[in-house]
TISENU-513512 format. One record per residue (C-alpha): z, y, x. Coordinates in steps of 0.05 Angstrom, whole numbers, plus 5000, padded with zeros to 4 digits. Layout:
ZYX;...
***
This chain:
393063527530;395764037494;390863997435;392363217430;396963177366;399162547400;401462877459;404463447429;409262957380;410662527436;413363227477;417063477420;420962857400;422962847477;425663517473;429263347411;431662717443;433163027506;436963607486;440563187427;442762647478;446463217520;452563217474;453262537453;454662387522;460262827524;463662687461;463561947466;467861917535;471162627526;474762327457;478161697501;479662247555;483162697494;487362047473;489061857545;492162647545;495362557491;498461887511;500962197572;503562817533;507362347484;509461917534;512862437585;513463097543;510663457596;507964107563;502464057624;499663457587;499363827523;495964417552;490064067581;489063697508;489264377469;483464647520;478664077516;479563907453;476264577435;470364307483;469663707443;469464047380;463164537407;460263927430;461063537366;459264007329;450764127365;451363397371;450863267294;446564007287;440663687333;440862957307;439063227240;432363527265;431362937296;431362517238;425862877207;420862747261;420462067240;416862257175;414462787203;410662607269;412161867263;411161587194;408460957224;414960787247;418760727192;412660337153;413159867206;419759747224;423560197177;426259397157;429959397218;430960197235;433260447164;439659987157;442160047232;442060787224;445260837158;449960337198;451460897245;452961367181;457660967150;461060677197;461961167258;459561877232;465261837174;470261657209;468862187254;468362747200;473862497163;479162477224;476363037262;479763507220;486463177223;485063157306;482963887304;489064267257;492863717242;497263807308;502464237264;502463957199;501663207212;507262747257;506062617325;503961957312;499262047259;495262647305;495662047358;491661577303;486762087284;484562207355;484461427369;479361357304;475561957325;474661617385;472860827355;467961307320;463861637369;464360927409;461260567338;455661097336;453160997412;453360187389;448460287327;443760797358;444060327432;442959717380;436760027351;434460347412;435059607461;431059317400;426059707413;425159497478;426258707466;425258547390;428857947363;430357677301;424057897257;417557657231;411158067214;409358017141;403358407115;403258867184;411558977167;417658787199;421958347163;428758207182;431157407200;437557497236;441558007241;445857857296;439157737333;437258457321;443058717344;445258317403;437458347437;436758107502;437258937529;442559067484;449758957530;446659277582;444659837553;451059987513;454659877578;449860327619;450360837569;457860787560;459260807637;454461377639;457961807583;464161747628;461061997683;459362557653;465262757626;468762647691;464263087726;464763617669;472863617672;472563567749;466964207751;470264667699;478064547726;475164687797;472565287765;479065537752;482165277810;477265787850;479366277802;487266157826;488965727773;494065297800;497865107739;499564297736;496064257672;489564457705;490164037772;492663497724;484663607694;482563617768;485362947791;483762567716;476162787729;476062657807;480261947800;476261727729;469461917772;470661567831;473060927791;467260947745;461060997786;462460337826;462460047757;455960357738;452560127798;454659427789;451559487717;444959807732;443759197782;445058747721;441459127677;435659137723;436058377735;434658377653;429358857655;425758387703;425457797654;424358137590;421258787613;416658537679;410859157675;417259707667;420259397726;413359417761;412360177748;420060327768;417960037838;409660297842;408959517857;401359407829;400258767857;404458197846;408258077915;413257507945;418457967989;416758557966;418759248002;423159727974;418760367965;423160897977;417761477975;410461447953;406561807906;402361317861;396261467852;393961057781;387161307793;386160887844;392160397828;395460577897;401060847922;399661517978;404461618037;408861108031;415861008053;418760318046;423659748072;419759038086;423158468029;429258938005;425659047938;425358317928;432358287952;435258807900;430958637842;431357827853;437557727900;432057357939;429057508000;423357217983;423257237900;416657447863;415358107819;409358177776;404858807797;402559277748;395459017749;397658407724;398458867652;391859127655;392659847609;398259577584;403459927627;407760587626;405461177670;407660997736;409361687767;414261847717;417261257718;418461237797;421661847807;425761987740;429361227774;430261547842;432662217813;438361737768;440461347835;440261887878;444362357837;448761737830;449461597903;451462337910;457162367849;459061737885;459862087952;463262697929;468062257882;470561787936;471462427986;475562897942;479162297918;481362047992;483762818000;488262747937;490562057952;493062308022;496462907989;492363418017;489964007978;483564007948;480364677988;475965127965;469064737991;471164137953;471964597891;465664897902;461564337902;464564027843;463364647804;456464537827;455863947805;459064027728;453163767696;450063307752;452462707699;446563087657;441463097703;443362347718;443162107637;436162437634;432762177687;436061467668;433961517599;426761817603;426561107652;428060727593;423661177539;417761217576;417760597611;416060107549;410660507540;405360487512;409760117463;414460457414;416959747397;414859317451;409258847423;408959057354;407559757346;403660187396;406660997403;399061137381;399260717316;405661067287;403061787298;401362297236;396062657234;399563367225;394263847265;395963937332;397064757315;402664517283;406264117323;406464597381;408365217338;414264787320;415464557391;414965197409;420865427358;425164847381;424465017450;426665657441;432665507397;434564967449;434165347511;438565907475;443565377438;444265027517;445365667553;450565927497;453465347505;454665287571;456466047576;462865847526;464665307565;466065837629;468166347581;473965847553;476465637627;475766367636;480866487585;484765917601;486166287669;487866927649;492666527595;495866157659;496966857702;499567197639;504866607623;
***
């Protein structure tokens, strides 16, 4: 495998993609968390409102900041390790990403400044407008990149023309079939990881006896914004499956390890498919509740993989990166809806509460990647479903070449992730001994 060029772009882009897609998911729900504390702060003058913007507004900024660092080098993979891509669709791909430029990435730069040192030098209300825009932004880029990406998986709105994509309707394009559902999902998503992140590093300093109202003001927006959001994002992932079943039948089938096409089909819950044999090993399932969840009928059909031949995403993969997403999800939704009973009764937190939020600070990660390599590598082996296979659009830069790079972004990444996440402690580090000192 690793002497397939193939194989060896197809791992690098994912770590790109993977490591890029970390901070994106911060900054897009952190900036409507920033404006919602400085709402509050405006609204009440309470300096504890205040605080808790000055501290994670320095997050955002860090986060920004490798956000925009590691979507450049992902950019040049496409003429890099996928020049195919861009011949083929580059119709479609080119103007919804220079979209995303001009529309979202501008505003950003140009009022992130304002957000960031304006705070002294500009009115109240103007710092409140900066931080609104720098939030429309971040929310405009997630809509071009989701419109491109949902594309992708359904294509509308085109024609082929000389082995090319060319453009009919834009609105087509944009609104696909996948395309609500996955701006919602990803949206929803982005909030859940931000609540988690707030929740995890506040209960950090809460071990670390910081009982300042600023910081269990952090606690209780993280805790309360959790255990309202996941609810939500449950209710979307069974629309957005319901979606995937129409447009996207053989992802569905792999998500499940369903190869043959069944009437009342069981819920596997555990099994390792085996695509050797096209079989699923020690199996663990629930007679009709697949059918039930995936149909709303007890008895509703789903197309098995064999009924795609080759033309199907690995199945393995694509089975348990789903049940890591839901299960981490069932858990945030556990531990959200118990600390949040504890604070609605008025009852202090305690320290095993605090613990296992700190523990699970990036769990919203964990949840976005396993969610999204569901998406990526189920529409394989399509990189736009039914017009351009992942094999067509390779280069043919030597497989020595690809991996020394991958091996260089590797490196950088796992060093840029754990400084990053070693700043994040060190700030709410600081932010206690600041607290004990005032």
């Amino acid at each position: 495998m690793l002497s397939d060029p193939i194989v060896l772009a197809r791992i690098q882009f994912a770590a790109n993609i993977s490591f890029h897609i970390l901070f994106p998911t911060i900054s897009i729900a952190l900036s409507w968390v920033l404006l919602f504390f400085k709402y509050r702060s405006n609204k009440t003058n309470d300096p504890a409102w205040q605080a808790l913007y000055s501290f994670w507004v320095k997050i955002f900024a860090l986060t920004f900041a490798l956000g925009v660092v590691t979507g450049v080098t992902m950019s040049f993979q496409f003429g890099t390790n996928w020049p195919g891509y861009m011949q083929t669709v580059g119709n479609v791909a080119g103007p919804l990403l220079a979209y995303e430029v001009l529309t979202a990435f501008f505003l950003e730069a140009t009022f992130l400044g304002i957000m960031l040192f304006g705070q002294k030098r500009v009115s109240r209300r103007i710092h409140t407008i900066a931080t609104l825009l720098v939030a429309i932004g971040t929310s405009f880029s997630a809509f071009w990149i989701l419109a491109l990406n949902s594309w992708m998986q359904t294509p509308r709105g085109i024609e082929i023309v000389d082995g090319r994509v060319r453009v009919l309707d834009w609105f087509a394009v944009i609104f696909n079939p996948t395309m609500p559902y996955q701006l919602s999902h990803m949206l929803v998503a982005s909030g859940l990881v931000v609540a988690f992140l707030i929740a995890g590093i506040s209960a950090y300093r809460y071990l670390h006896d910081d009982q300042s109202r600023s910081n269990l003001l952090g606690l209780k927006t993280g805790i309360y914004l959790a255990a309202i959001l996941i609810p939500l994002q449950i209710f979307i992932g069974d629309l957005n499956g319901l979606n995937v079943l129409k447009h996207q039948p053989a992802k569905l089938a792999a998500i499940e390890a369903i190869w043959d096409t069944e009437t009342g089909a069981s819920l596997n819950l555990f099994a390792l498919p085996n695509e050797k044999e096209r079989r699923n090993d020690y199996v663990l399932s629930i007679p009709k509740l697949g059918s039930l969840i995936l149909t709303h009928e007890l008895n509703g059909k789903i197309l098995g993989l064999n009924e795609f031949k080759d033309l199907h995403p690995p199945v393995a993969k694509v089975f348990w990166s789903f049940r890591v997403m839901v299960g981490v999800g069932m858990l945030m939704l556990l531990v959200s809806w118990w600390c949040c009973f504890s604070l609605l009764r008025n009852k202090p937190l305690g320290k095993l509460k605090a613990r296992i939020l700190l523990g699970m600070t990036f769990s919203g990660w964990v949840a976005v990647l396993s969610g999204w390599y569901v998406t990526e590598i189920g529409r394989q082996p399509w990189l736009v479903t039914g017009i351009l296979k992942t094999v067509d659009a390779a280069s043919k830069v030597p497989a020595p070449m690809i991996a020394t790079t991958l091996f260089m972004y590797l490196a950088l990444y796992v060093f840029l992730l754990i400084s990053y996440i070693s700043v994040l402690f060190f700030m709410a580090k600081n932010a206690v001994k600041s607290q004990k000192a005032y």
